[in-house]
C-alpha positions as CSV (number, residue, x, y, z in Angstrom):
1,X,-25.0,-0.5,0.3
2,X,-25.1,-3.9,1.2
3,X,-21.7,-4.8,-0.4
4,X,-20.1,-2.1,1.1
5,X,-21.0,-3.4,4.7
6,X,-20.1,-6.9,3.7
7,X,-16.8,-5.9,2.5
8,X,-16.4,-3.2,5.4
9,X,-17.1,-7.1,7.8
10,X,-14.2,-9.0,5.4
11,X,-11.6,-6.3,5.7
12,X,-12.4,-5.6,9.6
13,X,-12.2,-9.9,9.7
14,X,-8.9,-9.8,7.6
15,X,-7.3,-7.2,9.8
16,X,-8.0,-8.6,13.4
17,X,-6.9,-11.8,12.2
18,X,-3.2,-10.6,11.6
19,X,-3.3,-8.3,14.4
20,X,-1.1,-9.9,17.1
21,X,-1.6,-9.6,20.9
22,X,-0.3,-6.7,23.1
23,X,1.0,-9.2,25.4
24,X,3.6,-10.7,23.1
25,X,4.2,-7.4,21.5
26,X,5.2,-5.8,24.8
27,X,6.5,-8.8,26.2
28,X,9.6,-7.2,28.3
29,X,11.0,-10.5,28.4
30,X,11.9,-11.0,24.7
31,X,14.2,-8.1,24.5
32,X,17.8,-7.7,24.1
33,X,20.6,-6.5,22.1
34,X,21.1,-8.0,19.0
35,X,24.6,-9.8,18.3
36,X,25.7,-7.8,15.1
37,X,24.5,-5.5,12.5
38,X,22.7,-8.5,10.8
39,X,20.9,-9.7,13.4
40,X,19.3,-6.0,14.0
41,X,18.3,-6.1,10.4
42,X,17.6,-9.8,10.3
43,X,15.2,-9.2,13.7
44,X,13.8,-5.3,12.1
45,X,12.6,-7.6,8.8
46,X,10.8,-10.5,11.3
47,X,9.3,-8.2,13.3
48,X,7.8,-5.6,10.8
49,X,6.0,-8.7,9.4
50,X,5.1,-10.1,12.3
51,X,4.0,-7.3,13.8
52,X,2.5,-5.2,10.8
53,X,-0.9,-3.8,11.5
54,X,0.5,-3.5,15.7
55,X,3.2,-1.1,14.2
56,X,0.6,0.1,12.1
57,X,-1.5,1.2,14.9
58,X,1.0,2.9,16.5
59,X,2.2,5.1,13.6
60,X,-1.4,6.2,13.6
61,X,-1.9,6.6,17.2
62,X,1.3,9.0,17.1
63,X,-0.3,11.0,13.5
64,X,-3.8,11.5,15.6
65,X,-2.0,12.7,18.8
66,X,0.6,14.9,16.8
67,X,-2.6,16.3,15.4
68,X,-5.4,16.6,18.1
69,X,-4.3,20.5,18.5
70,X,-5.6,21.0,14.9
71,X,-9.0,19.5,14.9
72,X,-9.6,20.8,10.4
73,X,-6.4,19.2,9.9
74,X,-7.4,15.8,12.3
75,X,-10.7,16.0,10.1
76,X,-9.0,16.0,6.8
77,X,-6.3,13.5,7.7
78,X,-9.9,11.5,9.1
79,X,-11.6,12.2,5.5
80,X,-7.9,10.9,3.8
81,X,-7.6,8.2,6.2
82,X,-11.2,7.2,4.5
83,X,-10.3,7.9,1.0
84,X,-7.3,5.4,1.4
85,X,-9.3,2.9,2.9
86,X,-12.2,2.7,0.7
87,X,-10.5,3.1,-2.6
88,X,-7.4,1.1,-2.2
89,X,-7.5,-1.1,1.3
90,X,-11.1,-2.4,1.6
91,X,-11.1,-3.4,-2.0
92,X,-9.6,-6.2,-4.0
93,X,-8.1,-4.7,-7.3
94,X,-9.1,-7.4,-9.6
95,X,-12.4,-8.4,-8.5
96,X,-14.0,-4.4,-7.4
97,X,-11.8,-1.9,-9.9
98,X,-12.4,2.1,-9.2
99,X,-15.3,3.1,-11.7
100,X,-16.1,6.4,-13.0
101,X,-18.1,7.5,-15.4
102,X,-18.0,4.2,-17.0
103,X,-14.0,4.5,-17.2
104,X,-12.2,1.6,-15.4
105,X,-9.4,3.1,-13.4
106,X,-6.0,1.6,-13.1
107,X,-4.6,0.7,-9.3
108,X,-1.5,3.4,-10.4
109,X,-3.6,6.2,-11.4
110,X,-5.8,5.2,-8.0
111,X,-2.0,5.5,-6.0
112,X,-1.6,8.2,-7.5
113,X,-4.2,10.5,-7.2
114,X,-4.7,9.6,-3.3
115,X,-1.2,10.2,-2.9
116,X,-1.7,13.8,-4.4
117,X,-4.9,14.2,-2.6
118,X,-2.6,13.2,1.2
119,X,0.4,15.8,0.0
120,X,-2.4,18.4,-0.7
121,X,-4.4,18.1,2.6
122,X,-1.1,18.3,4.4
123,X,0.2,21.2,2.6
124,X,-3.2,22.9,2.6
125,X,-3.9,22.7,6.4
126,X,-0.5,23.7,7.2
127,X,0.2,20.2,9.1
128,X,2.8,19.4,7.2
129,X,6.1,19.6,9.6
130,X,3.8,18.0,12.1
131,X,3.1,15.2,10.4
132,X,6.7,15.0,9.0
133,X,8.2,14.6,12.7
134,X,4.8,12.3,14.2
135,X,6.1,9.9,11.5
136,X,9.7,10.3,11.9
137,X,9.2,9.9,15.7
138,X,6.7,6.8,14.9
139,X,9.4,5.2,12.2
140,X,12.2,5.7,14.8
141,X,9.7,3.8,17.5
142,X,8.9,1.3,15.5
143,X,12.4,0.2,14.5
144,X,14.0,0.3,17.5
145,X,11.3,-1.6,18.7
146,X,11.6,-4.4,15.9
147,X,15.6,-4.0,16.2
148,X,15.4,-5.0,20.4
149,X,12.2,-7.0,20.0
150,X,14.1,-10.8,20.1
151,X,12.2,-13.2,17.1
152,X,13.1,-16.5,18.7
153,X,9.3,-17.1,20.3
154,X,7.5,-15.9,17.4
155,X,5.9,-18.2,15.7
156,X,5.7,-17.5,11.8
157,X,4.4,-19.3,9.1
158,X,6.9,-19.6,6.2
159,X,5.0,-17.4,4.0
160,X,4.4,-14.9,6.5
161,X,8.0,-15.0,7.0
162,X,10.4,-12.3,5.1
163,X,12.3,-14.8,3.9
164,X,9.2,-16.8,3.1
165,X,10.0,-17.1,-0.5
166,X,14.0,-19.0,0.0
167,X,12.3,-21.1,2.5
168,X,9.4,-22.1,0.5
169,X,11.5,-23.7,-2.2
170,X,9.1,-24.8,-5.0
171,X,12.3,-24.7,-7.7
172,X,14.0,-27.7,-8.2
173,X,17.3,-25.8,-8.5
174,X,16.6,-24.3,-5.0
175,X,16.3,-27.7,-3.5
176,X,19.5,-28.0,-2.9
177,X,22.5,-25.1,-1.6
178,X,24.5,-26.6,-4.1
179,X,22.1,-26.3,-7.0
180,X,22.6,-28.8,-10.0
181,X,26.4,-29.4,-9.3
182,X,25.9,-31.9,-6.8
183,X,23.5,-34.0,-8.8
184,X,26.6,-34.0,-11.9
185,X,29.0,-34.9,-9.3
186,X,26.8,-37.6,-8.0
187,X,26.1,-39.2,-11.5
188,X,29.9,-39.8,-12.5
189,X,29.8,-37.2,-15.1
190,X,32.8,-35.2,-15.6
């Protein structure tokens, strides 16, 4: 009992610490059009990093209020909700693997089965549609929001960033735009 409430304190730690403020997520300031089509999808993969567990909270927030008329279905999607969380967020994969009956169970067959169990509840309570348009409503929020939400005050770390990997570097080859051709060219060799 005691782990579980230790690791229920490291995820809860872990999650407010990439939350980011209201303030700068509703800063009415920082929006505006974008320039062209890859500056809407350049701005849509910032801000959905950036921003993750805020968006997060809103898809949520639109799933609970689409179902609040449908308190068995808010309960199951509650019970789901807590079946996703224990088995797959609130644990690391490696260090805690799903146990049963002495059988280690693989992360997929763990995806899997949760995935299953979601589809059933929905289908079962007769949510379905609802939940279908509370998340097409939610995804449509979310990027319009990241699409008109301007990136140039954010402040991201390089690995947080989409693009974290081409920036990081690490490769000797990705050093330079040019690759390897502009050290041949730079030692005489022809």
């Amino acid at each position: 009992m005691s782990t579980l409430i230790s690791g229920l304190k490291e995820t809860a730690r872990s999650v407010t610490a990439i939350r980011r403020p209201w303030r700068d997520f509703l800063d009415i300031t920082a929006f505006d059009f974008p320039f062209s089509f890859s500056d809407a999808t350049t701005r849509i993969a910032q801000n959905l990093t950036h921003f993750r567990l805020n968006y997060t909270i809103i898809l949520l927030l639109i799933l609970f209020l689409s179902l609040i008329f449908h308190p068995l279905s808010l309960l199951t999607f509650l019970v789901i909700l807590l079946a996703w969380f224990f088995l797959y967020f609130a644990r690391d994969s490696q260090e805690q693997p799903v146990v049963i009956f002495g059988f280690t169970i693989n992360d997929w067959l763990v995806i899997g089965a949760l995935i299953g169990l979601t589809v059933a509840g929905l289908v079962l309570t007769g949510v379905w549609v609802n939940v279908l348009v509370a998340v097409a409503i939610g995804c449509s929020l979310v990027v319009l929001h990241a699409a008109l939400r301007s990136t140039d005050d954010l402040l991201m770390d390089d690995l947080e960033s989409p693009y974290g990997h081409v920036l990081a570097g690490g490769d000797e080859e990705l050093d330079s735009p040019r690759g390897d051709y502009t050290v041949w060219i730079a030692k005489g060799e022809s």
